[in-house]
C-alpha positions as CSV (number, residue, x, y, z in Angstrom):
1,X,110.2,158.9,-21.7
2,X,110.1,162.4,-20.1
3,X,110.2,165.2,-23.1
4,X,110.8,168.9,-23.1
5,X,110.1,172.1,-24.4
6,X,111.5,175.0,-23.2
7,X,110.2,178.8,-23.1
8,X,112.3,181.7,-22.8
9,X,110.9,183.2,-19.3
10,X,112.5,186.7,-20.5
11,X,110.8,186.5,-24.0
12,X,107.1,184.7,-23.1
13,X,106.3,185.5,-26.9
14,X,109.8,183.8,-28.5
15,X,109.8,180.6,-30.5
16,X,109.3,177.6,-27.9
17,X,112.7,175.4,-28.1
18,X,112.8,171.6,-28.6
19,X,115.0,168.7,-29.1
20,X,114.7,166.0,-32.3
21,X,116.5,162.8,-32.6
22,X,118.0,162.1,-36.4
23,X,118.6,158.3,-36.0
24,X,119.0,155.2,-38.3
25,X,121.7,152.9,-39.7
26,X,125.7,153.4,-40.3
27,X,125.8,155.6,-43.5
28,X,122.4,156.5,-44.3
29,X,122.6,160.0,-44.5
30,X,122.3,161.4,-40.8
31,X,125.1,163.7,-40.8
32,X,124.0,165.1,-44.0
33,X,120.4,165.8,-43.1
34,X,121.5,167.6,-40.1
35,X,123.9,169.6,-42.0
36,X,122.0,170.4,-45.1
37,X,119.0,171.8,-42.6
38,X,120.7,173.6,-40.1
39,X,120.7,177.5,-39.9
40,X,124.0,176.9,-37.8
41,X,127.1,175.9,-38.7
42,X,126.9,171.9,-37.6
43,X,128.6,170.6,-35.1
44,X,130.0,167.0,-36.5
45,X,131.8,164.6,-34.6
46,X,133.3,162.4,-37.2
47,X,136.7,160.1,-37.8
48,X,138.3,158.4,-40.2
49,X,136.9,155.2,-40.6
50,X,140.2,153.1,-39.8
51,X,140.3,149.4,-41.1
52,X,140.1,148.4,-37.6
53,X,136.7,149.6,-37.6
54,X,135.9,148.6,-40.8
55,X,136.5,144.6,-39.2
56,X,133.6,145.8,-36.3
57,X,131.0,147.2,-38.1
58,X,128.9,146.4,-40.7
59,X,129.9,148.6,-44.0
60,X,127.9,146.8,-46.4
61,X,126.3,148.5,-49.3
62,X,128.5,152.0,-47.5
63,X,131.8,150.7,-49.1
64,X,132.6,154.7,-50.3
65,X,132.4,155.8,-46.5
66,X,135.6,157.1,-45.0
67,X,134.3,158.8,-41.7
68,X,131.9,157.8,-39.3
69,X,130.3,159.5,-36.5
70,X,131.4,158.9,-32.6
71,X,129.5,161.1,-30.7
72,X,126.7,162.9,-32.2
73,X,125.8,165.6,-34.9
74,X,124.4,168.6,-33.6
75,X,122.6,171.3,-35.4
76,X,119.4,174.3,-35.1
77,X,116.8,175.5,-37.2
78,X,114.1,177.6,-36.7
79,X,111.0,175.8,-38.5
80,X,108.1,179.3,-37.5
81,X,108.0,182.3,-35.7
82,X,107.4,180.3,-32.6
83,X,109.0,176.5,-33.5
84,X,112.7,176.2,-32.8
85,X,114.1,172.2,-33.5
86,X,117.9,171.7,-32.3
87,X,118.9,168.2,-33.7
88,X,120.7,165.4,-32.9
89,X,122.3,163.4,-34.9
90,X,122.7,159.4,-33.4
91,X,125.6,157.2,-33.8
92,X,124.7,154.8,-36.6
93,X,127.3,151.8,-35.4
94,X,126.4,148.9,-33.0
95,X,129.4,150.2,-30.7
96,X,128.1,153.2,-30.2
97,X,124.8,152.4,-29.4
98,X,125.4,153.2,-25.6
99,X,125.5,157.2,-26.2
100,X,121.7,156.4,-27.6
101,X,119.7,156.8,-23.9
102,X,121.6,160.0,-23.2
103,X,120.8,161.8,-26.7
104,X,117.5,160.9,-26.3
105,X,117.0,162.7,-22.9
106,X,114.4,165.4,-23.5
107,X,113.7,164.6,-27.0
108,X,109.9,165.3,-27.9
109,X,110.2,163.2,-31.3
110,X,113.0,161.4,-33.5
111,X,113.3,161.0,-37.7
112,X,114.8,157.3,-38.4
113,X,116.5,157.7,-41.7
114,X,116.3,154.5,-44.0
115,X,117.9,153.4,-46.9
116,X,115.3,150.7,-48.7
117,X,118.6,148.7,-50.0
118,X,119.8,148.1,-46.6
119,X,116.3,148.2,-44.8
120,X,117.2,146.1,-41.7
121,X,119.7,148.2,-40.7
122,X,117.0,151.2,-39.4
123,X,115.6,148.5,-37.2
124,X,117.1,149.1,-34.0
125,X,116.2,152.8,-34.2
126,X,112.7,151.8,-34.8
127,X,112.7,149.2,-31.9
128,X,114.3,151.9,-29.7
129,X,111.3,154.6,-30.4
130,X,108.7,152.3,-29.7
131,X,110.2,150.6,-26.6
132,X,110.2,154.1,-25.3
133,X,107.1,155.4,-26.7
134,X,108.8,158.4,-28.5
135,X,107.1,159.2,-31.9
136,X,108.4,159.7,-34.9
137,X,108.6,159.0,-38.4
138,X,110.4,157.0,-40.9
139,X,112.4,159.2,-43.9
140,X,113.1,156.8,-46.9
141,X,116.4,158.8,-48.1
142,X,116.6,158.2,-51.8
143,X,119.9,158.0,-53.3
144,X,120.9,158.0,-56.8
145,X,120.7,155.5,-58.7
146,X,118.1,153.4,-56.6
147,X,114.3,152.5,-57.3
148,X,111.2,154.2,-55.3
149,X,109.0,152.0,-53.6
150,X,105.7,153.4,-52.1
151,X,105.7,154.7,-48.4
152,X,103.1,152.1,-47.7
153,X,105.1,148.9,-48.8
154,X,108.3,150.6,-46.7
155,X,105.4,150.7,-43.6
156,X,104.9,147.0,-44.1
157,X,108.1,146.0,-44.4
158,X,109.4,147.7,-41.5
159,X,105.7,146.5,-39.8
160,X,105.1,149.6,-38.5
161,X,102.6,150.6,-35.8
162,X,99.1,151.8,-37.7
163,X,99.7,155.8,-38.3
164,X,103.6,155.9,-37.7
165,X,104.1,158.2,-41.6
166,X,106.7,157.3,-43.7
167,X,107.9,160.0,-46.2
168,X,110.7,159.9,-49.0
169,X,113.2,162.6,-48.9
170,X,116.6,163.4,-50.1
171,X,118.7,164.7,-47.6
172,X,121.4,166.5,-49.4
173,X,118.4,169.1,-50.2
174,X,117.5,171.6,-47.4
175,X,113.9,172.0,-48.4
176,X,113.2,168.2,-48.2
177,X,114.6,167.7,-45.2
178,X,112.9,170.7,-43.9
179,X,110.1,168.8,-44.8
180,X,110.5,165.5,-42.8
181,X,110.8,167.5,-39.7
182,X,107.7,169.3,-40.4
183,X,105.6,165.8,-41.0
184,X,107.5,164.4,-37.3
185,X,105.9,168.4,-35.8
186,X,102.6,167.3,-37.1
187,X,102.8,163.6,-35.7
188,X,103.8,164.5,-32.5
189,X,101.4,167.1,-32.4
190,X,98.7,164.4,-33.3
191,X,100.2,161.8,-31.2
192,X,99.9,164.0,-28.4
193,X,96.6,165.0,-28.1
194,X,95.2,161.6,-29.1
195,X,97.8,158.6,-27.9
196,X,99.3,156.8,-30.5
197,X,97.3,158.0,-33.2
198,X,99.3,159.8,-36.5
199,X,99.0,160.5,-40.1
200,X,99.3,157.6,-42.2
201,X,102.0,156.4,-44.4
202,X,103.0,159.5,-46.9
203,X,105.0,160.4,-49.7
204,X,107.3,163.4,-50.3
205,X,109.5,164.1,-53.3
206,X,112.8,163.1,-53.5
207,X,114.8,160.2,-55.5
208,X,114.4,156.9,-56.2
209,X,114.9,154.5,-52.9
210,X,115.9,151.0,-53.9
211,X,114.9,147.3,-52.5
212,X,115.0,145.4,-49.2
213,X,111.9,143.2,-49.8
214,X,109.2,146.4,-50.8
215,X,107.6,146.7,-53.7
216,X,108.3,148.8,-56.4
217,X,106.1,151.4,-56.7
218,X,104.5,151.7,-60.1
């Protein structure tokens, strides 16, 4: 997959410009993330969830939902004097899928967002990413309410490719999200200069994350 990064030919010294994918299942915080770190106002493209949709896709463990996204989530954030991210929120719904190859275009790395209680449901964005060879790392979102389970067991579980990191997070919070997108920098940083190398399975603060066949952490 061809990746950019764009410099400003009028301002050789301005922040370099890039594009990151925020992907994973139907409600698992996408839209959030993108809206709690952007410097911008967001750009959502969310709908009532109608009960005709509700009969096409899968709303287990989401049953509070009311939108859903139909296009994308777009937002910006400047992450140095020289780094600037603009994000794209994915679809999270097996309709919607299709929209996936077009987001992507351009993208130098991706965040899947997971949700340890519904953990199969982040799998197609992590089949997606490594079909295409596009790094990037898994953000255990912790919601209230749920148990933590170590990055490493969520690595396993998802059987991860060796140095792929996984980090916890909550999304509502600017700074931890601001975080993820500083561990994907460093991977693809890594991952570039040395293949498919990266950092290892990691853990950032956040809530607890609850169970999908991971341990507990103790």
């Amino acid at each position: 997959m061809v990746s950019t990064v764009r410099v400003d030919p009028e301002r050789p010294d301005g922040p370099v410009s890039t594009k990151i994918l925020i992907a994973g299942g139907f409600g698992v915080g996408k839209t959030t993330m993108v809206g709690s770190v952007s410097e911008i106002r967001p750009l959502h493209t969310e709908e009532p969830l109608t009960e005709r949709g509700v009969l096409v896709d899968d709303t287990t463990g989401v049953g509070g939902k009311t939108t859903t996204t139909v296009a994308m989530d777009f937002g910006r954030i400047t992450l140095s004097e020289r780094l600037l991210l603009y994000l794209f929120g994915t679809p999270g719904q097996d309709r919607f899928w299709f929209m996936w190859d077009e987001l992507a275009t351009g993208a130098i790395g991706a965040v899947v967002l997971a949700d340890t209680r519904r953990l199969p449901a982040c799998f197609p964005a992590v089949d997606y990413f490594e079909r295409r060879s596009l790094p990037f790392v898994v953000a255990v979102n912790c919601f209230d309410g749920a148990e933590r389970h170590r990055p490493a067991d969520v690595a396993d579980a998802l059987d991860l490719d060796p140095g792929v990191p996984v980090v916890l997070c909550d999304v509502r919070r600017r700074e931890s999200s601001k975080r993820v997108l500083i561990a994907l920098m460093e991977h693809v940083l890594t991952w570039a200069e040395s293949g498919r190398a990266g950092g290892g399975a990691e853990q950032e603060d956040g809530g607890g994350a609850g169970g999908a066949g991971v341990a507990p952490a103790g």
